[in-house]
N, C-alpha and C positions, 0 to 999 in steps of 0.2 A: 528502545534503550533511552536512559534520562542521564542526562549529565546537567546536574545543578539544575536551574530552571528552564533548559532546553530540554526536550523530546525530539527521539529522529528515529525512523523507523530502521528497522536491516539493511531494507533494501536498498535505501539512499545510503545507510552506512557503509555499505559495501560498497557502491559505484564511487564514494566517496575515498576508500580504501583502493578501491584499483586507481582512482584516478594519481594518487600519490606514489601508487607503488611505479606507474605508467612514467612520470615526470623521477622518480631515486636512478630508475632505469636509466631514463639519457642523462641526468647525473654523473654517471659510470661510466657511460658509454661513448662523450662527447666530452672536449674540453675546449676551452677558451670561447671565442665567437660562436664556434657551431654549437658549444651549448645552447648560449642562449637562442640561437633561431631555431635549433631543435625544439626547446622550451616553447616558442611564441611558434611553431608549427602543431606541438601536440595542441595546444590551448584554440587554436583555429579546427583544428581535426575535430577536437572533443564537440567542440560545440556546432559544427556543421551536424555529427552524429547524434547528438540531442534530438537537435531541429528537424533532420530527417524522421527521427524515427518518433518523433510526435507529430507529424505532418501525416506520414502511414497510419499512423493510431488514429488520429481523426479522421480521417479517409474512408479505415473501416468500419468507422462509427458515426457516418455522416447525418444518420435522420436526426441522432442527437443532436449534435452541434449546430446542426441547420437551425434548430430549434432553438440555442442556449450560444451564440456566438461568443459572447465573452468566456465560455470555458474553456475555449482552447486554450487560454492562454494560463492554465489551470495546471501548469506540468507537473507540481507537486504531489499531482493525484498518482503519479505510477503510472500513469497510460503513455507508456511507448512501447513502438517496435523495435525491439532488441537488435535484429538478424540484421534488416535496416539500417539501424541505428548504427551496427558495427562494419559494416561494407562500408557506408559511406565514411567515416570517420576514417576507414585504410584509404579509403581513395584520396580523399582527402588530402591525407597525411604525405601518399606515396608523390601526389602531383605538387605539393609543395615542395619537399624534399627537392628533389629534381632539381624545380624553379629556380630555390634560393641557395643551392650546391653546397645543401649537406649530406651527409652519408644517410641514403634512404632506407636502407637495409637497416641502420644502429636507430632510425628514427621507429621504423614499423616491426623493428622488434624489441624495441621500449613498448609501444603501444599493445602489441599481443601480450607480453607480462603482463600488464595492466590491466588487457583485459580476461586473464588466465586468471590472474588473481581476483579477480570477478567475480568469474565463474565458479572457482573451486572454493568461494568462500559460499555462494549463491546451492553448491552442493553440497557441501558438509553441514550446511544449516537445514536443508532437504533430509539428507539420511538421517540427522540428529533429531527434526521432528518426528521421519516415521519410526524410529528407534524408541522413542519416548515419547511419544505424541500420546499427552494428555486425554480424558476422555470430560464428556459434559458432567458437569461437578453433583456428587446428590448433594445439596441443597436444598430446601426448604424456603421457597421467599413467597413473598402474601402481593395477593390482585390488591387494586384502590380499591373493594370494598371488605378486604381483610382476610379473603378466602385464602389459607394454602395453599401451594400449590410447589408439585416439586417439581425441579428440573429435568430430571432424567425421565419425566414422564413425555417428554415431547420425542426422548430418541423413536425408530421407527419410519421418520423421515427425515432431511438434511434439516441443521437447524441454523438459524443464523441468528446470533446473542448478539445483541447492542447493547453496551456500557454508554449511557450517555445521562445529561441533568440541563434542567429547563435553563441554568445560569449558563451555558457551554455554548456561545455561536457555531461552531461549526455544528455540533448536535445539534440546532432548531435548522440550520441550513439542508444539513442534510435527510433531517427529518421527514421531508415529502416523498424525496428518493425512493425510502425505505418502505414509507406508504403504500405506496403504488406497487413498488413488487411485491407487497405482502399479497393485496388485491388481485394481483396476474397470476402469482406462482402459491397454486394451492397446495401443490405438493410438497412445499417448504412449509417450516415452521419459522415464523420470525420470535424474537421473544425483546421485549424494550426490558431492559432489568436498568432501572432509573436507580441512582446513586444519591443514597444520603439524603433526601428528601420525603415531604407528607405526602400521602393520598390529596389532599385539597392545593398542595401547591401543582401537582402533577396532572392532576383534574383540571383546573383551572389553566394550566395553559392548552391539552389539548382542545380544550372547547376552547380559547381565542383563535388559535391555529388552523380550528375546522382540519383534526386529524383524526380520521375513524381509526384507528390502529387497534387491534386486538395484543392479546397475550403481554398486554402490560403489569411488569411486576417491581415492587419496593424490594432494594437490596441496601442493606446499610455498609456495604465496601465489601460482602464477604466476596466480591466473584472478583474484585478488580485485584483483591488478596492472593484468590486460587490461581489465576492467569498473571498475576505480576504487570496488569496493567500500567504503563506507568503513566498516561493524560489520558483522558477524554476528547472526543469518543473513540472509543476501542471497538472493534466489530469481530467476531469470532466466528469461524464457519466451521462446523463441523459436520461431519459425514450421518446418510442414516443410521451407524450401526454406533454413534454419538461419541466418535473419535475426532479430536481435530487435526482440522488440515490447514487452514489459514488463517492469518490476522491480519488484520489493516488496524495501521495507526494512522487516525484521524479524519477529515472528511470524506466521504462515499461519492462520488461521482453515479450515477445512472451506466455510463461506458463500465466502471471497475467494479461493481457489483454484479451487471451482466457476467465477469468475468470470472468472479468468483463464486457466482450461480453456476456457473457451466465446469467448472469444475469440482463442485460437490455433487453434483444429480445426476 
């Protein structure tokens, strides 16, 4: 979703949207003083429940981050533990309560709306994809050396579309990422559909970057049109029978593609 010259994905919209719905709740539900230490208890809850459940998430993705320590602190990628994430935030929440004698009951169940509202926004965007879930576009876009080549000729196996352009830091960062499981997972089809740009500017950075990537093709905006991309890079997983199932907006972690590999194949 783009508002003006921001971009934010669902997913944050939504946790975004529960987190407000969570704080209208003890609004209602509290007045005078205990508001506000209702307020300054969800706001310590919320963020102990972050922190837990990106702590879990790197945990179970340790040989990464052994390897790439500064990404843990990467949280905009999407990699947390939810189940986690949500225990600790009640506990949290219930052992302040208590502490600083507000009504713990009106505290953790502001916080459960909040994160009901979550949830049911987190499923109605679920059934709405598989209710309408788009399939891989036919297409027509041309390789760097001008060959056709169509899109739908890749369904058959899972495919994973990247929207990305050589001007896009997060596309050159995550570019290796991408690399590398095209190289591990042969059973997937990756596909780079480079936006708005020549074969020679395109050529020319994989040879500085030392990137063997296959299935590289010129799209002059028609895919970022079909999917309502709204920035770069956009990454689209669709299934083998060339249905989609998810998008990521914006940089790819090595952890959140694993994740979005295991739920396509």
């Amino acid at each position: 979703m783009s508002i003006g010259p921001f971009v934010i994905s669902l997913h944050r919209l939504f946790l975004l949207a529960g987190v407000l719905v969570a704080f209208g709740a003890t609004a209602l539900m509290l007045r005078g003083e205990k508001r506000a230490r209702g307020s300054s208890i969800l706001w310590t809850s919320i963020l102990a429940g972050v922190i837990a459940a990106r702590i879990a998430y790197v945990l179970t993705h340790g040989q990464h981050y052994r390897e790439n320590l500064f990404e843990i602190l990467h949280v905009w990628d999407g990699g947390l533990n939810a189940v986690l994430g949500m225990a600790t935030a009640f506990v949290v929440a219930a052992w302040l309560a208590v502490r600083r004698e507000v009504g713990a009951g009106r505290v953790l169940a502001s916080l459960l709306i909040g994160m009901s509202a979550w949830g049911l926004l987190h499923v109605g965007a679920s059934i709405m994809r598989d209710e309408h879930s788009p399939v891989l576009a036919d297409i027509t876009l041309s390789t760097l050396d001008g060959k056709p080549t169509q899109l739908r000729s890749f369904v058959g196996k899972p495919v994973v579309l990247n929207l990305w352009a050589t001007w896009c830091p997060p596309c050159r960062r995550e570019m290796p990422v991408l690399s590398a499981a095209q190289a591990e997972h042969e059973n997937v089809h990756f596909v780079f559909a480079n936006q708005n740009e020549t074969a020679d500017e395109v050529r020319r950075f994989l040879i500085a970057q030392r990137l063997p990537i296959e299935n590289v093709l010129l799209d002059e905006g028609l895919l970022a049109t079909e999917y309502r991309a709204p920035g770069l890079p956009t990454t689209l997983f669709f299934d083998r029978d060339g249905r989609l199932r998810r998008v990521h907006l914006g940089e790819l972690s090595a952890p959140r593609l694993a994740d979005y590999l295991s739920s396509i194949d």
